[in-house]
N, C-alpha and C positions, 0 to 999 in steps of 0.2 A: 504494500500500500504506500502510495506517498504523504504527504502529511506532512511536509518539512515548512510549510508557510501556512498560516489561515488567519483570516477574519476576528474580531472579538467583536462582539456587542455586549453594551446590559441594557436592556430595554426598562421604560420607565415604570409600563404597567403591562397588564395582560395583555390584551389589545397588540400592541407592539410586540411582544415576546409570542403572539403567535404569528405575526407576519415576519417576522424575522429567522423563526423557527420550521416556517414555510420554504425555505430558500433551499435549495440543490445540497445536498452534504452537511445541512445544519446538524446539530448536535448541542441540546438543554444543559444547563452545567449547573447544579444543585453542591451537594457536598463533596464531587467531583472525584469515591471513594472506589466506583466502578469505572466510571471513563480515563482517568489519569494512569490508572495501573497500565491498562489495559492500550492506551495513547502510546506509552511507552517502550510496550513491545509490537508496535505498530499491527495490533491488532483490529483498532478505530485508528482514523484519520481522517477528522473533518474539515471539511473548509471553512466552515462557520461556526462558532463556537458562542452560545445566546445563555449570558448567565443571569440565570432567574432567582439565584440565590438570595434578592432582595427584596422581591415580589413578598406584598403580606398573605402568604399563603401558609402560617406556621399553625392553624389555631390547632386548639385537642380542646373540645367540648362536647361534656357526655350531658345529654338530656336523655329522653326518650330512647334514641339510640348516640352510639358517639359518630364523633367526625370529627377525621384525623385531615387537617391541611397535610398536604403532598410536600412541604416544608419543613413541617414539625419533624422535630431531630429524633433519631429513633432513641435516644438517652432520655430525649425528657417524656416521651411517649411513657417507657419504661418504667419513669419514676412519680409518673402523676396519679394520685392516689385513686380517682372516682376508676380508673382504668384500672389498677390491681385489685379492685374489691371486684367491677361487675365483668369485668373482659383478664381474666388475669392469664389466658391463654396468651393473648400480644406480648403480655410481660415474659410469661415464660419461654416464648417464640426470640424476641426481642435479645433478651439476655443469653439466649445460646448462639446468638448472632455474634460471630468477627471476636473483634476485640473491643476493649473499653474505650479506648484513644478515638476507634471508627464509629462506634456508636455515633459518637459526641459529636460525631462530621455527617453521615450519612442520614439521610430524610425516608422519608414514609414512602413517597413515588421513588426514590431513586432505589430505593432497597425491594420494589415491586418491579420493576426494570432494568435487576441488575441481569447482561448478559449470559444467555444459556452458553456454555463451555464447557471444557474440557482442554488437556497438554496441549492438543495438537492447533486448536485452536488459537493458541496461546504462544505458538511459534511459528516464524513464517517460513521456516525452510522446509516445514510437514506438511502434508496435504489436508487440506480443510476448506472443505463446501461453504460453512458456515463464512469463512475468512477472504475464501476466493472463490466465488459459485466456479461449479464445473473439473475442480482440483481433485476431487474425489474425498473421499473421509477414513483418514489412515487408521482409525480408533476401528474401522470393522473388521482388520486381519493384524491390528498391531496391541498395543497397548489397552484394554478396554477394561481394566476391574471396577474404576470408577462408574462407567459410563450405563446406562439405560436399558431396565428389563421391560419395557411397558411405552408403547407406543415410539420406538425409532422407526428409521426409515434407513432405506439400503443409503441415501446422502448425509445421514446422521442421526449420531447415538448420543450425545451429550446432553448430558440434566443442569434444569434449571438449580441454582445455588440459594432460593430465599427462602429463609426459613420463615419472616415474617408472610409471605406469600401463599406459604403451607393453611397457616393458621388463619388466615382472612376469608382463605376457601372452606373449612371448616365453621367456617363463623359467618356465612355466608353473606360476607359483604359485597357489597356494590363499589366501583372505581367512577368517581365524577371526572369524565375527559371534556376539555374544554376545545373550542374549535372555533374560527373564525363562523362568526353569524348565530352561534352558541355552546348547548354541549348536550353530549347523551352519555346514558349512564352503562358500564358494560359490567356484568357478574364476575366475581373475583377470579372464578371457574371460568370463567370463557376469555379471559386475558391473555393469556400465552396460548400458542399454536404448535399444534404436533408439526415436526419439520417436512414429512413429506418429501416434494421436489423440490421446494424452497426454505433450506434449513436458514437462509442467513436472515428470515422474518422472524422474528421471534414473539411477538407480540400482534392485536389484532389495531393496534393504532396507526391508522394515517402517515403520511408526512406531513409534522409541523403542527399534531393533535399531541397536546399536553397534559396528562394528568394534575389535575388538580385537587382533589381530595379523597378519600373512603369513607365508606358510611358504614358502619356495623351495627346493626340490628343486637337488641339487649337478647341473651338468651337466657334469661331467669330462670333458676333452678335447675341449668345446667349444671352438672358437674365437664372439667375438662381440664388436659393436660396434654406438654408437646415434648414428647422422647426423641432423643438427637443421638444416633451413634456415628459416630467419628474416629479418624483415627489419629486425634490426641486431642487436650481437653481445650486448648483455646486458638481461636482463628485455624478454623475448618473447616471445610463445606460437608455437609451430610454427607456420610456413606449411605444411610438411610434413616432416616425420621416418619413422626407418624405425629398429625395432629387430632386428637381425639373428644369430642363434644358428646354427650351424652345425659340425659333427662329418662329418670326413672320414678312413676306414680302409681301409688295400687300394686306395689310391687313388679311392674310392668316395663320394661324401655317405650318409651315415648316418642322418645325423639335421640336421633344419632349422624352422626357427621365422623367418616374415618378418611382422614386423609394423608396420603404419604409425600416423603420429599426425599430426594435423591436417585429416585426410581426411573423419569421420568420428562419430558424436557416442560414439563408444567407441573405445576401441583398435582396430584395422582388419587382423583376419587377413587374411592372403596364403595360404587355404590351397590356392589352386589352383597359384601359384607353387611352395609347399612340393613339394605331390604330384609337379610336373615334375619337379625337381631330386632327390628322393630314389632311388637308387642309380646316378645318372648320375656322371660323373666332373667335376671344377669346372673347366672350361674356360671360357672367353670365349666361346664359340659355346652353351654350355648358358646362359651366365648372362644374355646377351641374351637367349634366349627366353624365361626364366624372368621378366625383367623386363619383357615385355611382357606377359606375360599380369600382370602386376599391376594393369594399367589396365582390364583388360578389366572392362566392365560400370560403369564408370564413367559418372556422368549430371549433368555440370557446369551450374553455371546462367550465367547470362548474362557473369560476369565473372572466373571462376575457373576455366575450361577450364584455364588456360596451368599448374594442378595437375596435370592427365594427363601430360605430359609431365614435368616437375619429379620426379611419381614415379616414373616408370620412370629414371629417370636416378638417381633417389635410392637405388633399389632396386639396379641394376646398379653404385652404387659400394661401396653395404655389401656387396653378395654378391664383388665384385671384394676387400675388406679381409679376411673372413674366410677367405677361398678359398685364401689361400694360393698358392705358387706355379703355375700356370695355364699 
């Protein structure tokens, strides 16, 4: 990629930050914690660089439901109290994100928009569709333990990295995109794109359609919790996580949301698991079947099988923490 010269703006207001963001090769620049790495090894290379870092886009206010400005730092998301009593999945999503230092930098949209990847992606002397459409994707005969059991494509096998992203699909929020003439609202779940023919889209956003906030709906009387296994305990992307939302009355499941991260080049419903479990009772004998059908359909490549397993176990711990006594 080239990249050796570009553009700066900061635009005054919205308004301007989406006509500017409109432009050939733009690129939004928030806490700058995904694109700067990633600029670096000439993985992005914009020509126009539209920093919205000033835009009053920061609010966190929980009424009815919350809403999180696409600004708000994911540190202070983290630590604001009405969110750890009613939403404390964000917090617990949130806190197994990165590191302390990146929190404090990175925002609510940027960390929903951080780059689907993988190695090869990440080097330009390796082949990657996502990097160079057409280069082929060397993670399918090379390297792949990280990489995706659950919707690749023969162009690409690389998972999505947010863990805040997991848990907003499980919490089934709504993403406010703002767009020149207005905005419409897309399901947290329908934000990222299986790669398909065209791995380097990674999202269902326009060029120069901005995220602007998320809405999360109060789930009252949810029980929930976000398991992250990695391999080591800080700044690391899922090997596999599982965000887990679950409401049990009358001794009954009610209502349930199983969602995994690292699987995946999007957040990865369990809606088959769900359908099992809803009006069964939470027992050990429902939750192991319910965890095994999480794997089902899974289509590992050569070195990341030992993910099948990982997730059913991962599954059958979150559903064993929300469950309650069993």
């Amino acid at each position: 990629m080239s990249g050796d010269t570009f553009d700066y703006v900061r635009p005054a207001d919205l308004a301007e930050a989406l006509a500017e963001g409109a432009e050939t090769r733009s690129a939004y620049l928030a806490g700058g914690t995904d694109l700067m790495p990633l600029w670096k090894v000439r993985a992005e290379a914009p020509a126009r660089v539209v920093d919205i870092s000033r835009l009053p886009l920061g609010e966190i206010a929980a009424g009815v439901s919350l809403r999180l400005g696409a600004l708000a730092k994911l540190s202070e998301v983290a630590a604001d109290a009405s969110v750890g009593v009613r939403w404390p999945l964000i917090v617990e999503a949130i806190n197994n994100s990165a590191s302390g230092q990146v929190r404090n930098m990175a925002t609510v949209g940027g960390a929903l928009l951080q780059r689907t990847r993988c190695g090869y992606f990440r080097n330009d002397a390796l082949p990657c569709n996502k990097r160079q459409p057409g280069s082929g994707c060397g993670a399918r005969t090379g390297e792949n333990r990280g990489h995706a059991i659950f919707g690749a494509s023969e162009a690409c096998a690389a998972t999505h990295p947010s863990d805040l992203a997991v848990a907003l699909t499980a919490l089934d929020a709504e993403v406010e995109v703002a767009q020149t003439g207005g905005t419409r609202r897309v399901a947290a779940r329908d934000l990222h794109r299986l790669p398909g023919e065209t791995p380097h889209l990674d999202t269902v956003l326009e060029p120069g359609e901005l995220i602007v906030a998320v809405e999360v709906p109060d789930r009252g009387g949810a029980r929930s919790t976000y398991l992250k296994v990695r391999d080591r305990a800080s700044f690391e992307f899922a090997v596999v996580s599982v965000a887990a939302v679950l409401r049990v009355e009358a001794e009954r499941i009610t209502h349930v949301r199983l969602v995994a991260g690292g699987v995946a080049s999007r957040p990865w419903r369990l809606a088959q698991c769900e359908a099992a479990l809803v009006g069964q009772r939470p027992t050990h004998a429902v939750f192991d079947g319910a965890a095994a059908l999480a794997v089902e359909g899974a289509q590992p490549l050569e070195h990341n099988g030992f993910k099948i397993e990982l997730l059913r176990r991962a599954v059958r711990r979150a559903l064993e923490t929300v469950g309650g006594n069993t």
